[in-house]
N, C-alpha and C positions, 0 to 999 in steps of 0.2 A: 476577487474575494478569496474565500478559504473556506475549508473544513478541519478544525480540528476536534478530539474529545479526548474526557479525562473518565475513566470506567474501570471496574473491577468484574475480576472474574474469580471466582471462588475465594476474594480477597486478595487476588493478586492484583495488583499496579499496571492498568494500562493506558496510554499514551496512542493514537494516531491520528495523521495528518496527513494534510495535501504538498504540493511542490508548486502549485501556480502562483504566480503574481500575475495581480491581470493589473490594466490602470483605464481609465474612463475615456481614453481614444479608441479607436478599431487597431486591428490586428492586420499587419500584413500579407501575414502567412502565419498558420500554425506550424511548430515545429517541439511536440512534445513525443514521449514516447506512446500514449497511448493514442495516439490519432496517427495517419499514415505522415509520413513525412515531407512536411515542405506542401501544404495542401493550403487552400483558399478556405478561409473563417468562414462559416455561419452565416446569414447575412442575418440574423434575428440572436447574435450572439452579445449578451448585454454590456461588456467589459470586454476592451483588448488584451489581450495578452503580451505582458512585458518579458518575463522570464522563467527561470525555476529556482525554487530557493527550497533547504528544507525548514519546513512548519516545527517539526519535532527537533528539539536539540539537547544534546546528552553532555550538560554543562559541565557534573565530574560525578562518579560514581554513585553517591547518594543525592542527586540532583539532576532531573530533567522537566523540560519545557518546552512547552508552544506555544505559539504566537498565532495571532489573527490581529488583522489591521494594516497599518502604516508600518509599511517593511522600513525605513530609513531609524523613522522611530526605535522597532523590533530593534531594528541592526544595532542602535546604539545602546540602546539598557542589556542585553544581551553579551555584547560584546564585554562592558564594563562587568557585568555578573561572571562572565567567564574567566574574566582578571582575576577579582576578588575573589574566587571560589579557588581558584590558582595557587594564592598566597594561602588561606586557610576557608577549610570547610565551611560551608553553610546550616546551622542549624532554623530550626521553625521560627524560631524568636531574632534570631539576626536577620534573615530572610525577608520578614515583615518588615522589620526596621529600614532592611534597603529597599523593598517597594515604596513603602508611604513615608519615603523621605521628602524634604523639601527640595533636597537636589535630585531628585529623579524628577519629581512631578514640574521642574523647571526647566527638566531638558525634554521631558514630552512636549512642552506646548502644548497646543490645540490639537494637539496629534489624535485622533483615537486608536486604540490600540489596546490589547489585551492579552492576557499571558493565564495559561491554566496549567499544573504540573504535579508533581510529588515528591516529596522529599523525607530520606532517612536522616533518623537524628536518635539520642539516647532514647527516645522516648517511641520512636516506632515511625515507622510511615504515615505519613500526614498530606492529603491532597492539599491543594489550592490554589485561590484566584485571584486575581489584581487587573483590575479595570480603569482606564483614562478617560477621559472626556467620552465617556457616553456609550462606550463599547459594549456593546453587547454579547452578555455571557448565560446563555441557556442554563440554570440547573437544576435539575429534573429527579425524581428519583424512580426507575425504572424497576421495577422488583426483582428480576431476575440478574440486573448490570448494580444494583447497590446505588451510590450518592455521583451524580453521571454531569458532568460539564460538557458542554456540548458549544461551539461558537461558529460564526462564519455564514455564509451566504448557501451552505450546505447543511445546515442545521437542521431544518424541518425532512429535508429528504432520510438523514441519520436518523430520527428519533423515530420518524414512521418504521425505519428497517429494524431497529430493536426491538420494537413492540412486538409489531406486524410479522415480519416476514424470515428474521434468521432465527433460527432456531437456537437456545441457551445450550444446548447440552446437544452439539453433533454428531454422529457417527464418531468414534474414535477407538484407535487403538487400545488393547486393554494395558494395565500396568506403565501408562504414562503419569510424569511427574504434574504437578501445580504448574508447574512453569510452560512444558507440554502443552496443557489443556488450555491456559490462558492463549498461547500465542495458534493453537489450532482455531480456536475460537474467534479470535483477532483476524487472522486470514479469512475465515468466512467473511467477516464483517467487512474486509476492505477488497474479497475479492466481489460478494456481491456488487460493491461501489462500481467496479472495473468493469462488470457487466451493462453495465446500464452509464459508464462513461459520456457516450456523445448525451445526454440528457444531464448529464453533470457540468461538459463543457459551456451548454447553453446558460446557463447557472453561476459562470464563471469560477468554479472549482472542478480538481481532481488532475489528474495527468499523470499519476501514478501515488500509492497510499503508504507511508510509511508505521511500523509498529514499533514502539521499544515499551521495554518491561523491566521486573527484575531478573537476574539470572539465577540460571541454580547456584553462585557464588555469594548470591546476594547484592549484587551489584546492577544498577541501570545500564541499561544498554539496549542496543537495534538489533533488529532478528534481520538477518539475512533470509528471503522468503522468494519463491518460483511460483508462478501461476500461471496454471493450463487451462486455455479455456477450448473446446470443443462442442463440435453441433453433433447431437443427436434428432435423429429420423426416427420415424414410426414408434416412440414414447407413448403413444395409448394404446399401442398393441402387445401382443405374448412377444413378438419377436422385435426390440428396437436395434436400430442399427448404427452405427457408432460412425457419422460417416466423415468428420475431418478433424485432426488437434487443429484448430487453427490456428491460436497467436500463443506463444511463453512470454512471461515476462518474468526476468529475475533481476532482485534488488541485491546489491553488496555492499559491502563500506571498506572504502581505502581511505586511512589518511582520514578520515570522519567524511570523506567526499561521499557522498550516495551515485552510486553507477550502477545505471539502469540499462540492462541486455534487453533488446527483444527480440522477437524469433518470428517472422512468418512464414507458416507452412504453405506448400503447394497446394491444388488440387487432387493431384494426383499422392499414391502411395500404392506402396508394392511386397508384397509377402518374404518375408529372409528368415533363413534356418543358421541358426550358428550353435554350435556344440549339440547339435539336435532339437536345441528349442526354438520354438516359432517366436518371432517376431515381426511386425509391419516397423515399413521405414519409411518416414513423411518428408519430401525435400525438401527443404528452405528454400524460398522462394528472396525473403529479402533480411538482413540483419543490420541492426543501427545500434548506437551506444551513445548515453549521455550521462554529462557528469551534471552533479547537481553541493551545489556546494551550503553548509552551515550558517544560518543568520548570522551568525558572530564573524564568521570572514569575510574579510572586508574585499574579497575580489573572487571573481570566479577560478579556481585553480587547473584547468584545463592543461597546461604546461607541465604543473605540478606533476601530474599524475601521468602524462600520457609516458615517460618513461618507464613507470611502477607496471603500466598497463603492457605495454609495447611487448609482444615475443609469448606472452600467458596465454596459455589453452582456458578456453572456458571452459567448465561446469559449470550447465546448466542448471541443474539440483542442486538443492539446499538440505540443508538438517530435515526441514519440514517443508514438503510441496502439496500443492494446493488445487486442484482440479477442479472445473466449474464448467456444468454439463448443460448447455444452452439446447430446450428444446425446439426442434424446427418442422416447421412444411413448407412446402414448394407449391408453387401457385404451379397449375395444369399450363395455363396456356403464355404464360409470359416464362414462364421458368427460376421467376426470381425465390428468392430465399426469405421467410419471415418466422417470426418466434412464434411459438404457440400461441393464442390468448389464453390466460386463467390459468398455464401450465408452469407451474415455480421453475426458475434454475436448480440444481441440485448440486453444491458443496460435498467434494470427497476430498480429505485432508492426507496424506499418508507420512511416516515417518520414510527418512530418505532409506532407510535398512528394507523396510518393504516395497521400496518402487525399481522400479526398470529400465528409467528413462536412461535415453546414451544420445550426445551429441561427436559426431562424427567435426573433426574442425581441421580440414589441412588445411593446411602455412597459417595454424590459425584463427578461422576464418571459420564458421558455421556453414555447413554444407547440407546436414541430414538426420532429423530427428528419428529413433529409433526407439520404440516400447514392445515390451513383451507380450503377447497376443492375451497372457492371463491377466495384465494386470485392465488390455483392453476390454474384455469382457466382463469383468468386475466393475468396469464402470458403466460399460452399458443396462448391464444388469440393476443397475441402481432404480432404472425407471421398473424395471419388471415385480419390485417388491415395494413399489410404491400401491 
C-alpha cells in the first residue's frame, strides 16, 4: 500500500509520499533503503513487497501529484498527464476536465486508485483530488496543517503524528524564508516516519519519504533532504550522552530518478583535531544506493543513470539536514538497546550553512563520517532544555 498527503504549512503547498509498492503475495527478501539490505520479511508482514516507485511526481512546474493505488493504473493516467502537460499547461478547469473524462474513467476500469496534488493556474494555487472505484481519500482538516488529504494504508498512523506528536512550529533557524519553514517542517514530519519505519513496513508503507513544494522561484519541485538519525543515552539526566550517528539517509534527484544514499555508522568513533577544531569521526560501516524511478516511466532507469552517477564524490548534506535524536537505555543484564518509554524523539533541522557534517569518500566510496564536536553538543543538549 502507500502513504501519501497533500498539507499546507503557513500556506505553502505540500506534497509527501512513500516509494513502496507492495502486492498481496509474500516477499522474498526485503531490499529497500530503510531496512538493512537483502534481509528476510517480517513473517506478520501484511503485503509483499514488489518494488519502489515514486508516490510524488513533479509533472511540470505548476503541476504535481500523488498517487496511491493500482500502480499500472497510476502509470497510465500519469504518464498521459505528463504528455498533455508537455504539449501545454494544465490550468484548474482543464485539469478536472482530464480527470472526469470518460476516456480516463475507461482506462481505469476496476482499477482503484487515487491521485491528490496542487496546481498553479492565473487564479492561484488550487489543491485537489480525484478518486476511481472506491479509493479512499482521507480529508481532514487539521488546524495547525489547513485543508489536509491524507491516502494509503499509512493514513491513520499520519494524522495521529499531526495532531499528536510533531510539533507545527519547530526549533528553527531565525530569518528563514516560507519556503524554509515549509520543507523544515516537512522533514520533521517524514523524518518522524523514518523513525518508527520497521512499524511502517509491517503496514506495508514507507522505505523512504519524499517532499516537493513550491520553490522560492515559484515553481514545484522535490527538495533534496539528509537524515540523521542518532541514539542518545542518559536523556533524563543533567548530563546526556550523544553515544552513536547511527544511519544518514540522503535523497537527490538526477534525471527526475530519486537516489537514495545511505550511510551506516560503526560502533566505534574517535576524537580528530583539524585546524585546531575538535571533531568526532564515525566509520562507515556499510553504504548502499538505490534508484527509484517516476510513475510516469515506463521502466526502471538503473542503466540510465549509473553513467551520470559513476566517478561523483558524494555530499552527504543537502540545503537542509535533518537530525532525529532517538532516546535510549541499555538493559543491565542482556546488554541490548531499547528506546525510552513516554520519551519523544527530538527533531533538530539545520540549514546546511550551519552544520559540519564531512563525508570522507576515497575512490569514491564512503569511508568516514565526520561532525564538529559543537554542532555534537548542540544536539545532545537538546534533551537538557527539555
Amino acid at each position: 500500500m502507500t502513504l501519501i498527503a497533500a498539507f499546507y504549512i503557513n500556506n505553502h503547498p505540500v506534497l509527501i509520499g512513500d516509494v513502496l509498492i507492495s502486492c498481496p503475495g509474500p516477499s522474498q527478501l526485503i531490499d529497500i533503503p530503510t531496512c538493512d539490505r537483502k534481509i528476510s520479511p517480517p513473517e506478520d508482514l501484511e503485503r509483499g513487497i514488489l518494488e519502489l516507485r515514486q508516490k510524488v511526481n513533479i509533472i511540470s512546474s505548476n503541476l504535481m501529484v500523488a498517487w496511491c493505488g493500482d500502480w499500472c493504473a497510476a502509470h497510465t493516467l500519469l504518464k498521459e498527464l505528463k504528455a498533455r502537460s508537455d504539449a501545454a499547461n494544465f490550468t484548474r478547469n482543464s485539469l478536472k476536465t482530464f480527470f472526469e473524462s470518460d476516456e480516463i474513467r475507461d482506462w481505469m476500469g476496476k482499477a482503484e486508485v487515487c491521485f491528490i496534488g496542487y496546481i498553479i493556474d492565473a487564479d492561484g494555487i488550487k489543491e485537489f483530488q480525484y478518486s476511481f472505484n472506491g479509493a479512499k481519500i482521507n480529508e481532514i482538516k487539521i488546524p495547525t496543517y489547513g485543508n489536509t488529504f491524507i491516502s494509503g494504508s499509512g493514513s491513520n498512523d499520519l494524522i495521529h503524528l499531526l495532531e499528536t506528536t510533531v510539533p507545527r512550529q519547530p526549533s528553527i533557524p531565525k530569518k528563514t524564508s516560507e519556503y524554509d519553514d515549509a520543507v523544515i517542517a516537512s522533514q520533521c514530519i517524514c523524518g518522524a516516519l523514518l523513525v518508527t519505519e520497521f512499524k511502517n513496513i509491517l503496514s506495508s508503507y514507507g522505505g523512504s519519504f519524499e517532499i516537493a513544494t513550491l520553490n522560492k522561484q515559484g515553481m514545484f519541485h522535490k527538495v533534496d533532504i539528509t537524515y540523521f538519525l542518532s541514539y542518545v543515552s542518559n536523556c533524563e539526566s543533567s548530563n546526556p550522552k550523544l553515544e552513536l550517528v547511527k544511519k544518514a539517509y540522503k535523497l537527490i534527484y538526477i534525471k527526475d530518478v530519486l537516489v537514495v544514499y545511505t550511510l551506516s555508522m560503526g560502533q566505534t568513533f574517535r576524537p580528530l583535531i583539524l585546524d585546531s577544531v575538535h571533531y568526532t569521526e564515525f566509520p562507515i560501516d556499510e553504504y548502499q544506493r538505490y534508484t527509484i524511478a517516476p510513475c510516469y516511466y515506463p521502466y526502471s532507469p538503473e542503466k540510465e543513470i549509473w553513467s551520470v552517477l559513476s566517478g561523483v564524490s558524494i555530499d552527504i548534506t543537502s540545503s537542509l539536514n535533518c537530525n532525529h535524536l532517538l532516546p535510549i537505555e541499555y538493559n543491565n543484564l542482556s546488554g541490548e538497546i531499547s528506546l525510552v518509554p513516554g520519551k519523544n524523539t527530538i527533531c533538530k533541522p539545520h540549514l546546511r550553512e550551519n552544520s559540519s557534517y564531512i563525508v570522507k569518500s576515497p575512490n569514491n566510496r564512503p569511508s568516514t563520517l565526520i561532525i564538529k564536536n559543537e554542532d555534537l553538543d548542540d544536539l545532545r543538549n537538546s534533551y537538557k532544555r527539555k
